[in-house]
N, C-alpha and C positions, 0 to 999 in steps of 0.2 A: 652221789652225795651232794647236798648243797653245803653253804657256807652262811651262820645265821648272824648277823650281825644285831649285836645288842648296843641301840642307843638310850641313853636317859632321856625318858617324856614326863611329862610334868604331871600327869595323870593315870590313877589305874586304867581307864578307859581308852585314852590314847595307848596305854603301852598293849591293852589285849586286841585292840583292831590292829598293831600294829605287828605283831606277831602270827596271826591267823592266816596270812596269805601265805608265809615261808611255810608254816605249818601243812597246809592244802598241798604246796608244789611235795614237800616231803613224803608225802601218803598218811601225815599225821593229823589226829583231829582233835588233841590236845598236848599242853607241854609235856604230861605224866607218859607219852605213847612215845617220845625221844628218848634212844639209846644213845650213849657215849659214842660208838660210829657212825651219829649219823653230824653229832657237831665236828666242825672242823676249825683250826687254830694254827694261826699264821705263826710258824716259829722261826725262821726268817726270814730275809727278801726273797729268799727262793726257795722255802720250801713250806707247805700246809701240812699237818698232821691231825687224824683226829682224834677224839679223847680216847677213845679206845688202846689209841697205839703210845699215848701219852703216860694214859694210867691203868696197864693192863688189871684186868683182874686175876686174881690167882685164885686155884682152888683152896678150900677151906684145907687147914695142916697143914700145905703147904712149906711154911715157912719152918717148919719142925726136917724140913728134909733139904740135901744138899742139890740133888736135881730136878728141879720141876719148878725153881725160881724162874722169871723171865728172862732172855737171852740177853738183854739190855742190862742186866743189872750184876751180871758176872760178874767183874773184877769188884763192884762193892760187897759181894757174896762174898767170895774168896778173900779177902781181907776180913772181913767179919770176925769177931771172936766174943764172946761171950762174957770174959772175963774181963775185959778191957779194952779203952775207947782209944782210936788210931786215928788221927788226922792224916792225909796222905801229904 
């Protein structure tokens, strides 16, 4: 995986030549061909994750069922209730 760093360029031009080489080492040959694992984001000093592991996707219903949520989001499952909003 690489790590695509996005700087502000003062032009559309500057910013498409300036993406197109990250894009090559990636095996991609446009922005719309990047998936969520392939960007990466610094979420400490020491650790990178990428979008994928950030914002997994879940299947469609999903969220109609108690098992099949993401592992990461258990205890905000498990307090969930329907009828009423809990601040922890």
């Amino acid at each position: 995986m690489i790590i695509v760093q996005i700087t502000p360029k003062r032009n559309d031009e500057e910013t498409t030549s300036g993406t197109t080489s990250p894009l090559g080492r990636a095996g991609k040959s446009a922005m719309e061909d990047l998936e969520p694992a392939d960007i990466n984001r610094r979420v400490n000093q020491g650790s990178v994750m990428n979008y994928a592991e950030l914002y997994p996707c879940i299947d469609e219903g999903c969220l109609l069922h108690t098992n099949c949520a993401p592992s990461a989001w258990a205890s905000d499952w498990h307090q969930a209730k329907a009828d009423h909003w809990r601040h922890p």
